[in-house]
N, C-alpha and C positions, 0 to 999 in steps of 0.2 A: 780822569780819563786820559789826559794828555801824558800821563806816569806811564801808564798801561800802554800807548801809540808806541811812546820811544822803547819801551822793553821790548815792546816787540820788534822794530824795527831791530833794536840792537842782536835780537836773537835769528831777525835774517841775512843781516850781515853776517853773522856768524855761520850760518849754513852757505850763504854763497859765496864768504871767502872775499870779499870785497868794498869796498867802503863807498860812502857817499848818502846813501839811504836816510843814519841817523841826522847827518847834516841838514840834510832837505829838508829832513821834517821838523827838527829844531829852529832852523831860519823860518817858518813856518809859525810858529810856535811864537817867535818873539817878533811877530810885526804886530801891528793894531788888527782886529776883528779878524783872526786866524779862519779859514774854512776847513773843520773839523774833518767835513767830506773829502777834502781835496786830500789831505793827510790818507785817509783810509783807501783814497785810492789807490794814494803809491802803495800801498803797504797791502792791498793785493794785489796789486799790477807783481810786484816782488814774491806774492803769496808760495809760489811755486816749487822754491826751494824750501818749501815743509815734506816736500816728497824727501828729500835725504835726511831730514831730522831721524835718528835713529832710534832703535828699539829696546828695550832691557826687557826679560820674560818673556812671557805668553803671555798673548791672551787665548782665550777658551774657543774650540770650534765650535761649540753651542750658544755662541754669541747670539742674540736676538736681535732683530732690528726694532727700533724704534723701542728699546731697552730704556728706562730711565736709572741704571744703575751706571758709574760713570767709572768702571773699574777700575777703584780703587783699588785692588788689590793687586794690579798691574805695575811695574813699573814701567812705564817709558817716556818718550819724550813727545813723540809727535802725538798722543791725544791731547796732553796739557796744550802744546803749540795752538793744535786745532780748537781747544776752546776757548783759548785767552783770542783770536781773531774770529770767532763767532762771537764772542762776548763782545767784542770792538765792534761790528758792522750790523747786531740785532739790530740797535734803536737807530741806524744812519739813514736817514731820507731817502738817499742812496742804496740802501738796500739793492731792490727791482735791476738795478746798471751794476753795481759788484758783484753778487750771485752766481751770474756764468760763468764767471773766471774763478769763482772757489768750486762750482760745482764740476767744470772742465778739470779742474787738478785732483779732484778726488775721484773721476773716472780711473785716474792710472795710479793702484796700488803704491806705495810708497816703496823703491826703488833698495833701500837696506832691509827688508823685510819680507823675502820673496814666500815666504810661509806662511804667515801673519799678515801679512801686508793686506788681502780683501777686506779681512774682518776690520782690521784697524779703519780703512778707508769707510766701510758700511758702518762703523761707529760712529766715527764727522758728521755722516750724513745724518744718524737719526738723530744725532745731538741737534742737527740744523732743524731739520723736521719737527723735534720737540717742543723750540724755543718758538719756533712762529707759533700765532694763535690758531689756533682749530679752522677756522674760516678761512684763512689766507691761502691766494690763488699758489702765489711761491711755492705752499707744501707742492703742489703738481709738477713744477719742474725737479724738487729734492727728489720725489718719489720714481719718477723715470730716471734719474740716474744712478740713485741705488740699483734699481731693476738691471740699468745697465749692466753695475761690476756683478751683480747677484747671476745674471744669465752668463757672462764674461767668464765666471770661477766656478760656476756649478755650488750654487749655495742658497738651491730653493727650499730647503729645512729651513734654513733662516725665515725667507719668504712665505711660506706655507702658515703660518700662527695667524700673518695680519689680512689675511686674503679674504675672512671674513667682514670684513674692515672697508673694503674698496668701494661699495655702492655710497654705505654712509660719509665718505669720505670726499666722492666726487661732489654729492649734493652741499657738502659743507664749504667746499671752496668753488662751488659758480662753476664748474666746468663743462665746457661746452660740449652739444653731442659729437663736435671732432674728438675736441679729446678724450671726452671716457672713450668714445669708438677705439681711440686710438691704443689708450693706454691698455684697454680691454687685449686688443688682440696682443700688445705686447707681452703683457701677463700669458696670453694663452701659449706664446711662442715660448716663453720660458717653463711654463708647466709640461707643455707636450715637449719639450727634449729633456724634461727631467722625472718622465714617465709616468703623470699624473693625468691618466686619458680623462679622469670622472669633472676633472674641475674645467678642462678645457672642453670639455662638450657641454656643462653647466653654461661656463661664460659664452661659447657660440648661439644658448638658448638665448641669453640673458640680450645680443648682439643680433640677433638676425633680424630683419624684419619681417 
């Protein structure tokens, strides 16, 4: 793991052009009873300059969300980036306190990619989505931020497959009648500007009292 911290560190240095990072996390590294967490925090506190990691290809506009294919047949950079730092903070205690700060940088599409760049960012997230278990509250926060760039870019095709998905989804991670209430009408806000009157009058049956 600690191989995996510094590569990464070393490949944000490289995007933000500046040094100090791998230091920190190496002096780190070489005291007695290192905190593994403390390490993964610099290294998403830094996370942010994966918005400039750049693109090679396409990828496909019929990308899906919550896809377990991890397009392969893509090249680029910032999906690997984005899964070698999901791979680093799935098992970290810390999870719950790192989360905002990856799920805030995947709100704003990746900055060399202005064509590409939703789908790539809605890729991050379902890879995050994927990897938590079925029950975990977390999925609820991934899931409102996809919703986010989904409503943000006009990419309710995407959206539309898992929509069946939502009731069983809520009950599986605990969520309270704020939040489905909440997520409900957000979904509804995204269906009704993307011309789906039938799903948005379904979810206001589903919602009213």
């Amino acid at each position: 793991m600690s191989d995996q911290v510094l590569e990464m560190a070393q490949y944000l240095e490289t995007r933000k052009g500046s040094q100090g990072l791998v230091a920190q996390i190496k002096s780190q590294f070489e005291g007695e009873g290192y905190d593994l967490d403390s390490c993964l925090r610099e290294i998403v506190n830094a996370s942010s300059a994966l918005s400039t990691a750049p693109e090679r290809g396409n990828v496909s506009p019929s990308l899906l969300i919550y896809h377990r294919d991890y397009l392969a047949k893509y090249e680029t950079e910032f999906i690997p980036a984005y899964n070698l730092l999901i791979h680093l903070v799935r098992s970290s205690t810390g999870l719950p306190e790192l989360l905002p700060a990856i799920l805030q940088n995947l709100s704003a599409p990746p900055s060399t990619s202005p064509i590409n760049g939703p789908a790539l960012s809605v890729h991050a997230l379902s890879t995050i989505f994927n990897v938590l278990p079925a029950n975990s509250p977390l999925r609820y926060p991934v899931f409102k931020a996809t919703l986010r760039v989904v409503a943000e870019h006009g990419m309710y095709d995407v959206l539309a497959p898992q929509l069946k998905n939502i009731e069983r989804w809520v009950g599986e991670w605990g969520s309270s009648i704020a939040e489905i209430r909440d997520l409900y009408l957000t979904i509804a806000d995204v269906a009704e500007k993307a011309g789906d009157a039938e799903y948005v009058h379904v979810l206001f049956r589903i919602i009213s009292p």
